[in-house]
The first five atom37 places (N, CA, C, CB, O) and aatype in JSON, in Angstrom:
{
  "aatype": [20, 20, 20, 20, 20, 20, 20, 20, 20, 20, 20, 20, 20, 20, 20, 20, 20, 20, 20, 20, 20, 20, 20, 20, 20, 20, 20, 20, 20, 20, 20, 20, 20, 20, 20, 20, 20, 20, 20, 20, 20, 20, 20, 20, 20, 20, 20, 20, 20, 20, 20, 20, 20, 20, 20, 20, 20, 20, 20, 20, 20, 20, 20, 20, 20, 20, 20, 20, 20, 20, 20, 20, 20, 20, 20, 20, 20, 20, 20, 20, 20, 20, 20, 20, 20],
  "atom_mask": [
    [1, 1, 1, 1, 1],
    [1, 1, 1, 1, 1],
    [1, 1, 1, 1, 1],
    [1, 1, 1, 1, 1],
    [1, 1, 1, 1, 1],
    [1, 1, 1, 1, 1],
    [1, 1, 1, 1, 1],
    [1, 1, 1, 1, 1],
    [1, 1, 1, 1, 1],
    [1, 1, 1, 1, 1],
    [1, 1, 1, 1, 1],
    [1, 1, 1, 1, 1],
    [1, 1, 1, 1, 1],
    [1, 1, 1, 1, 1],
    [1, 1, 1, 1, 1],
    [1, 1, 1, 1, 1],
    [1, 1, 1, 1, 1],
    [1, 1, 1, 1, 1],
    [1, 1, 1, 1, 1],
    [1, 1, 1, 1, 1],
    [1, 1, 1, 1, 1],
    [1, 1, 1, 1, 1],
    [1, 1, 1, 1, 1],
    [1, 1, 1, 1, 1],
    [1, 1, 1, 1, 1],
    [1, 1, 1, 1, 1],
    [1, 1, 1, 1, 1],
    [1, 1, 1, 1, 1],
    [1, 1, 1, 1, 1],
    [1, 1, 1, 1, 1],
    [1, 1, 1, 1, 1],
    [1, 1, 1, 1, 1],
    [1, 1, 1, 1, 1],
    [1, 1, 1, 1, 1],
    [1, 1, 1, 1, 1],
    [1, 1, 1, 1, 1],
    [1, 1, 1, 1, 1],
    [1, 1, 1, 1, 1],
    [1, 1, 1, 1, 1],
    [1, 1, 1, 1, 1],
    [1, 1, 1, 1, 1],
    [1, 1, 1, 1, 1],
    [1, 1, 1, 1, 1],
    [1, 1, 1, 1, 1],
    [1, 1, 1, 1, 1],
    [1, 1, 1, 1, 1],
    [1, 1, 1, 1, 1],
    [1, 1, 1, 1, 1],
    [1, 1, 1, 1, 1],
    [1, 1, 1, 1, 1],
    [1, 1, 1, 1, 1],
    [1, 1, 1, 1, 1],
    [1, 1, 1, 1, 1],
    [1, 1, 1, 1, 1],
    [1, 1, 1, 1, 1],
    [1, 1, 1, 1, 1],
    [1, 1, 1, 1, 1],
    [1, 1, 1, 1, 1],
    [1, 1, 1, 1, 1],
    [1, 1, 1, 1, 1],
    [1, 1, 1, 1, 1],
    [1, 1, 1, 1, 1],
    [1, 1, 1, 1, 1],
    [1, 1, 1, 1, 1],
    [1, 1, 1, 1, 1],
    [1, 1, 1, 1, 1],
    [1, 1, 1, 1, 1],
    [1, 1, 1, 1, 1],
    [1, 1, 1, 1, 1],
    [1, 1, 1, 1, 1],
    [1, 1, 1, 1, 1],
    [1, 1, 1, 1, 1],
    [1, 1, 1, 1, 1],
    [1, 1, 1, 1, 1],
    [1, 1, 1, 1, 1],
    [1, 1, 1, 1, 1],
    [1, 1, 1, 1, 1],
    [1, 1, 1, 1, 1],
    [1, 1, 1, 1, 1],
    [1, 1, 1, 1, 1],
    [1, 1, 1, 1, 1],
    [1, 1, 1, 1, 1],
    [1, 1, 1, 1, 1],
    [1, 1, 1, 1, 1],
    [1, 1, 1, 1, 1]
  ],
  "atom_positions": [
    [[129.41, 27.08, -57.79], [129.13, 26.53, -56.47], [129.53, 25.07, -56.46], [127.63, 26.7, -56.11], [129.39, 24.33, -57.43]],
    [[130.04, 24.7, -55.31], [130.76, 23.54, -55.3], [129.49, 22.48, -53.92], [132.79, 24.02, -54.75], [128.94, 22.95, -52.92]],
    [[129.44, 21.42, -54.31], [129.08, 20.45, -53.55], [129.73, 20.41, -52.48], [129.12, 19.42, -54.07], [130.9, 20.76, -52.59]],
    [[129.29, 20.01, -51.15], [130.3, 19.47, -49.68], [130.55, 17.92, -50.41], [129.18, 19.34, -47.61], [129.91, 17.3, -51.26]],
    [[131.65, 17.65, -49.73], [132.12, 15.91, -49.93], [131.75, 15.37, -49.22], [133.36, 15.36, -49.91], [132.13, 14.2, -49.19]],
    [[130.79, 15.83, -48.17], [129.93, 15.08, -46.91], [128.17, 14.74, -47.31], [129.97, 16.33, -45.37], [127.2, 14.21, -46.77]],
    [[128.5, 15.37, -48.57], [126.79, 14.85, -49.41], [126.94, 14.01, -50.41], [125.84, 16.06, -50.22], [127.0, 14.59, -51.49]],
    [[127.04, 12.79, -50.46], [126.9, 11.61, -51.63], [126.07, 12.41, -52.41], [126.18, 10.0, -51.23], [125.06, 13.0, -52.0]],
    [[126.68, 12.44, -54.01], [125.68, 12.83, -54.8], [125.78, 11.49, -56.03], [125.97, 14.55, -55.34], [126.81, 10.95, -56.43]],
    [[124.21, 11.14, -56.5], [124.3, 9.96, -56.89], [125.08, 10.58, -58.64], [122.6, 9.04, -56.74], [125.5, 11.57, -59.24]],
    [[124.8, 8.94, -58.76], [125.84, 8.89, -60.3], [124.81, 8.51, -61.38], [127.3, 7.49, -60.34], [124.44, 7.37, -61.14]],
    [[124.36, 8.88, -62.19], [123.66, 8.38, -63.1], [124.19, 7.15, -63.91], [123.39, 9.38, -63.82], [125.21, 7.47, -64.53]],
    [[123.78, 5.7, -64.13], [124.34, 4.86, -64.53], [124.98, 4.8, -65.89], [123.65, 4.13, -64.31], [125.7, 3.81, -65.99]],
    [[124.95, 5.37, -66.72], [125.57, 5.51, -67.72], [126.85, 6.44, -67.92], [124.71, 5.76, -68.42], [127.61, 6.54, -68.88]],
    [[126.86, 7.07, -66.69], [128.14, 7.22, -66.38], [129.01, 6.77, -65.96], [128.28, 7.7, -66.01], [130.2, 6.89, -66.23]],
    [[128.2, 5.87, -64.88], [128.96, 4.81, -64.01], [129.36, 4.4, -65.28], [128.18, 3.65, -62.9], [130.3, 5.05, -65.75]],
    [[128.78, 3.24, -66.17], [129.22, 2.48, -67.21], [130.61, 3.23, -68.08], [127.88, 2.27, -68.13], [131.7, 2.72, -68.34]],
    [[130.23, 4.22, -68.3], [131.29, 4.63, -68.94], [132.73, 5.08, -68.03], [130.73, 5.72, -69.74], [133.83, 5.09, -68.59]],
    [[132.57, 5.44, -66.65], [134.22, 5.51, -65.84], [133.95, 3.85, -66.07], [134.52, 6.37, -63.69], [134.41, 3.72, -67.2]],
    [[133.58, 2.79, -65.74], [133.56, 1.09, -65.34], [133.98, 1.08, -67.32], [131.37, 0.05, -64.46], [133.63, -0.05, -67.65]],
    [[134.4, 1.66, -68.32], [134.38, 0.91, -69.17], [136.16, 1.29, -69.56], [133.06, 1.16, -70.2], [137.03, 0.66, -70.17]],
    [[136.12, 2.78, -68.79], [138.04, 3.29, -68.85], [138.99, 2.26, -68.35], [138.51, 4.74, -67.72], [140.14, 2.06, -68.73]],
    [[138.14, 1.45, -67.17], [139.09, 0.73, -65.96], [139.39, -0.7, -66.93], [138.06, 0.35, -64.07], [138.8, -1.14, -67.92]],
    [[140.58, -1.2, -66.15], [140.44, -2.79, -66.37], [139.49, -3.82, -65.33], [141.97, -3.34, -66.26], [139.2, -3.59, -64.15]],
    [[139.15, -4.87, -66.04], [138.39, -5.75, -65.42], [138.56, -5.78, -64.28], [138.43, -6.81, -65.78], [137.82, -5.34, -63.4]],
    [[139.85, -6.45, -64.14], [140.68, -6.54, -62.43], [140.38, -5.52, -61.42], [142.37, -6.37, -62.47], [140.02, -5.55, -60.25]],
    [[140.56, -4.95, -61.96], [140.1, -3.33, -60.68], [138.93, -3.13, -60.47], [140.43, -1.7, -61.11], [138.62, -2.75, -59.34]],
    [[137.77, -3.34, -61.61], [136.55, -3.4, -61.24], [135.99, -4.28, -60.31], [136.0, -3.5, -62.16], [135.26, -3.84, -59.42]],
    [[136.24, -5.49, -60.4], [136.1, -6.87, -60.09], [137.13, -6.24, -58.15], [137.13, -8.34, -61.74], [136.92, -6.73, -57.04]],
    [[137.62, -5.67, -58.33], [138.05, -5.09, -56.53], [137.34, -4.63, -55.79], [138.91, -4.06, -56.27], [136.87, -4.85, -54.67]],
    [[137.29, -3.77, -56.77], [136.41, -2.49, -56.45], [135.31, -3.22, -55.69], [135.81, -1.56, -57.87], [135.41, -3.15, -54.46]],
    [[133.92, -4.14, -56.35], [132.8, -4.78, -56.23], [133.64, -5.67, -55.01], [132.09, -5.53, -57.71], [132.99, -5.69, -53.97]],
    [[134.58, -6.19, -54.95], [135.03, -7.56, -53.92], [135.28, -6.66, -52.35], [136.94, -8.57, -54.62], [135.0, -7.11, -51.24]],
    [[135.85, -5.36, -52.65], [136.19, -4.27, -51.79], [134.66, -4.08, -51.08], [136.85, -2.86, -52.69], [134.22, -4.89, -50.27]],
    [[134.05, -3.09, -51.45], [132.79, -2.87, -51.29], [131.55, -4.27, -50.67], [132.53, -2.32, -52.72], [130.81, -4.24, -49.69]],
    [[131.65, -4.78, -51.15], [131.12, -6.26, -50.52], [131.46, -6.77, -49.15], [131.64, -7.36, -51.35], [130.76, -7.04, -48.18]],
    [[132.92, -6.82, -49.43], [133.57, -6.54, -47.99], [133.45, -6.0, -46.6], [134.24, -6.03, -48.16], [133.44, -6.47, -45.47]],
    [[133.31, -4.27, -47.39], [133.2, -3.24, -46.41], [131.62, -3.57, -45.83], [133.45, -1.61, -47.14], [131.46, -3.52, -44.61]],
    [[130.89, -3.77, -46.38], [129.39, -4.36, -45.94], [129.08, -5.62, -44.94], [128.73, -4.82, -47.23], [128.23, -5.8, -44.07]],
    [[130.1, -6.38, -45.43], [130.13, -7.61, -44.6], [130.83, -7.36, -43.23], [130.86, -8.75, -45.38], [130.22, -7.81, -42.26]],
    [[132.15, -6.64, -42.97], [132.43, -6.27, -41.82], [131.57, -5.29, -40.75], [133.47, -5.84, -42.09], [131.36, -5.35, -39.54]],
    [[131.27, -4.57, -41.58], [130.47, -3.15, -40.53], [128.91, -4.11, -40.38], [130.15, -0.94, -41.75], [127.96, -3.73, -39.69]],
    [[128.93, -5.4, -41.21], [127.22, -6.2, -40.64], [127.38, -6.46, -38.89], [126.89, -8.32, -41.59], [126.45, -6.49, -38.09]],
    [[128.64, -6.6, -38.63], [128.88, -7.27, -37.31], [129.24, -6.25, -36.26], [130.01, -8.33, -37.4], [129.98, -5.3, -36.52]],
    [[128.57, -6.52, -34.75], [128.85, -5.56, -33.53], [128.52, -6.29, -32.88], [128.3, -4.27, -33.26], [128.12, -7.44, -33.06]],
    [[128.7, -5.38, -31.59], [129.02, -5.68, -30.12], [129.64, -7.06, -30.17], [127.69, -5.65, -29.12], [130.47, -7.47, -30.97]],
    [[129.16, -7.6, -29.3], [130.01, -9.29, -28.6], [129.56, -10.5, -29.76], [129.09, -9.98, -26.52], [128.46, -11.02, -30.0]],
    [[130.89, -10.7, -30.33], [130.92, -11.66, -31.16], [130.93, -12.98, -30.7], [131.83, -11.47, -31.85], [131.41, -13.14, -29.58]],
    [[130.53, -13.89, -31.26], [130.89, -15.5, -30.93], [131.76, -15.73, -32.13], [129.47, -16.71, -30.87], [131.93, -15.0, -33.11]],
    [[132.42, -17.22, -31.77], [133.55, -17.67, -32.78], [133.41, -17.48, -33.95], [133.84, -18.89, -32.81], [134.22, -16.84, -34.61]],
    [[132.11, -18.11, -34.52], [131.87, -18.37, -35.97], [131.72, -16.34, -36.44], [130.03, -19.67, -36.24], [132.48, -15.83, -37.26]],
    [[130.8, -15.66, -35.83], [130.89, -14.69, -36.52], [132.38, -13.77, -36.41], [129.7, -14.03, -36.17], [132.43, -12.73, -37.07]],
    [[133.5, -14.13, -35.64], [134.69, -13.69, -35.42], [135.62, -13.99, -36.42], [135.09, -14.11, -34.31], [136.59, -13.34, -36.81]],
    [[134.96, -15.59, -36.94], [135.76, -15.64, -38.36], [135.58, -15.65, -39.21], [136.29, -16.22, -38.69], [136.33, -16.06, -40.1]],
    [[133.93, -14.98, -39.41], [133.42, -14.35, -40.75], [133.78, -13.35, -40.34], [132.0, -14.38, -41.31], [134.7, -13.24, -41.16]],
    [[133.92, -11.92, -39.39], [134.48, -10.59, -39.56], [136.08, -10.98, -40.45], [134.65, -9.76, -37.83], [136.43, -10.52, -41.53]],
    [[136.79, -11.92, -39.6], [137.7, -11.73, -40.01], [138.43, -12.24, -41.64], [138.13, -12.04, -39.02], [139.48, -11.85, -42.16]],
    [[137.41, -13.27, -42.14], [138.0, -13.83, -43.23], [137.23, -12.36, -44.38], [137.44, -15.83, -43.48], [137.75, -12.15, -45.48]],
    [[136.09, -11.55, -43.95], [135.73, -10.2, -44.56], [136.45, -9.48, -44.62], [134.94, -9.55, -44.16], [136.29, -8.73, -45.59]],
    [[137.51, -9.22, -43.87], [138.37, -8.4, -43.63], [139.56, -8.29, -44.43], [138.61, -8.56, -42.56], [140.25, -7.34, -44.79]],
    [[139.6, -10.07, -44.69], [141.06, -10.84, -45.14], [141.0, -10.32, -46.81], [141.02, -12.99, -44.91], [142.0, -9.91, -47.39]],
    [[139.63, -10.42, -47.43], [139.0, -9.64, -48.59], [139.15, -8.27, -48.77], [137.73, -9.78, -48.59], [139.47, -7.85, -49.88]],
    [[138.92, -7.4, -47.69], [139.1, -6.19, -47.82], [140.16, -6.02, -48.44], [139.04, -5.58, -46.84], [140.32, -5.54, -49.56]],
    [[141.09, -6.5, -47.55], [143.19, -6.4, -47.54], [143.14, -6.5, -49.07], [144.51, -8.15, -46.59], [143.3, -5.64, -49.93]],
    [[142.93, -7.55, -49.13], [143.11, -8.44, -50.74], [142.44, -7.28, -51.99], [141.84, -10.33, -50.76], [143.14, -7.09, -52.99]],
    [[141.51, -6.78, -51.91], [140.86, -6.28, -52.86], [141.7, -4.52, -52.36], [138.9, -6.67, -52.76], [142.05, -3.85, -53.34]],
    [[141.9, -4.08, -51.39], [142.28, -2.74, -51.44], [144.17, -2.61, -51.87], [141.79, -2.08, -49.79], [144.87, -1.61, -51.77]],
    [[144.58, -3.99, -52.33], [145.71, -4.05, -52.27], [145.91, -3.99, -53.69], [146.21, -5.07, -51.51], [146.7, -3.21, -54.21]],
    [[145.13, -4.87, -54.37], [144.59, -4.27, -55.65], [144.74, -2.93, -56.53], [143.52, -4.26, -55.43], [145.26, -2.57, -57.59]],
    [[143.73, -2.24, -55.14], [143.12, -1.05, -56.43], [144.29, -0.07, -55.37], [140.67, -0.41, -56.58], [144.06, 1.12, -55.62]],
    [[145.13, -0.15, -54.58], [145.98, 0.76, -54.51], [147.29, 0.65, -55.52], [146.28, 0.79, -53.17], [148.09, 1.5, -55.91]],
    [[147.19, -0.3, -55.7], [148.38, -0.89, -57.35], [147.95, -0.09, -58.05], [148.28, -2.56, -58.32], [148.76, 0.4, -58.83]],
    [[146.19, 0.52, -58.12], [146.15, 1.05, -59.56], [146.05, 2.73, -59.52], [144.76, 0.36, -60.39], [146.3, 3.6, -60.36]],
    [[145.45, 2.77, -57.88], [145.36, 3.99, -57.73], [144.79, 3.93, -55.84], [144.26, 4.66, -59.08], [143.71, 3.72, -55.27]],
    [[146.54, 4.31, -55.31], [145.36, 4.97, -53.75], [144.74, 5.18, -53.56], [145.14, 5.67, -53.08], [144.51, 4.63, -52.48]],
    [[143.63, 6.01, -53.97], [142.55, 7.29, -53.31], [141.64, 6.11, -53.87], [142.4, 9.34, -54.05], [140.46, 6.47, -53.88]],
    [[141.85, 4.61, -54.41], [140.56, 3.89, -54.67], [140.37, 2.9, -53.3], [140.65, 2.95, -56.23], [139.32, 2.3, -53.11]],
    [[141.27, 2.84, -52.58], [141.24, 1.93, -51.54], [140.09, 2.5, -50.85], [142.56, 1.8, -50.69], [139.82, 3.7, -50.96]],
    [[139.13, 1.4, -49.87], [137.9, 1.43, -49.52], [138.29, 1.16, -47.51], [136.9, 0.09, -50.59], [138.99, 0.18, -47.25]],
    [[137.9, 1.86, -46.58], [138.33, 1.6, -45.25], [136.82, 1.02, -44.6], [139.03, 3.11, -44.47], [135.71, 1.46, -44.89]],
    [[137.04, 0.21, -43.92], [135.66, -0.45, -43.05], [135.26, 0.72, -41.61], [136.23, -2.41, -42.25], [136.14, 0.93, -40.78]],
    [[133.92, 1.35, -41.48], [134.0, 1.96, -40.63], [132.15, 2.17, -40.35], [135.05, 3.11, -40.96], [131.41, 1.28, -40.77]],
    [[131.55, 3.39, -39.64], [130.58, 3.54, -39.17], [129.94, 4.35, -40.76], [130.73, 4.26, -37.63], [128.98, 3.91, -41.39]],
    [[130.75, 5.57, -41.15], [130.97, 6.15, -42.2], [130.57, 6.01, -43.62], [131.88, 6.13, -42.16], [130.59, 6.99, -44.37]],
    [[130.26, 5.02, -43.97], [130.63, 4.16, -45.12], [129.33, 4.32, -45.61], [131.2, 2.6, -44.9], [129.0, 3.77, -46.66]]
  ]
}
């Protein structure tokens, strides 16, 4: 029996540790800059004012940066900003 991919199933941390120990630093260090990211953009809705227009957007500027990264190392690691997430 197979899991849906629409149910997060958690990771026990010592697993985490051990895929986080296959990777290089750099990609990890995305990964976390990616994810941080994706949090910081989806913080913001409806009608923005300036200042939070250029915190969405300098969050965003991070996203780029960090998914540009981990698609160097592997596509399917890139992270998208959405409702979803």
């Amino acid at each position: 029996m197979t899991a849906s991919p629409l149910i997060p199933v958690p990771i026990p941390d010592r697993v985490a540790a051990l895929i986080g120990s296959c990777m290089p630093v750099h990609i990890l260090q995305a990964e976390i800059d990616a994810d941080c990211a994706v949090r910081e953009v989806n913080r913001f809705r409806g009608p923005l004012c300036n200042e939070d227009r250029a915190d969405r957007e300098y969050a965003l500027s991070v996203l780029a940066r960090a998914n540009k990264v981990l698609a160097a190392y592997n596509p399917k690691l890139t992270i998208k900003p959405g409702p979803a997430y």
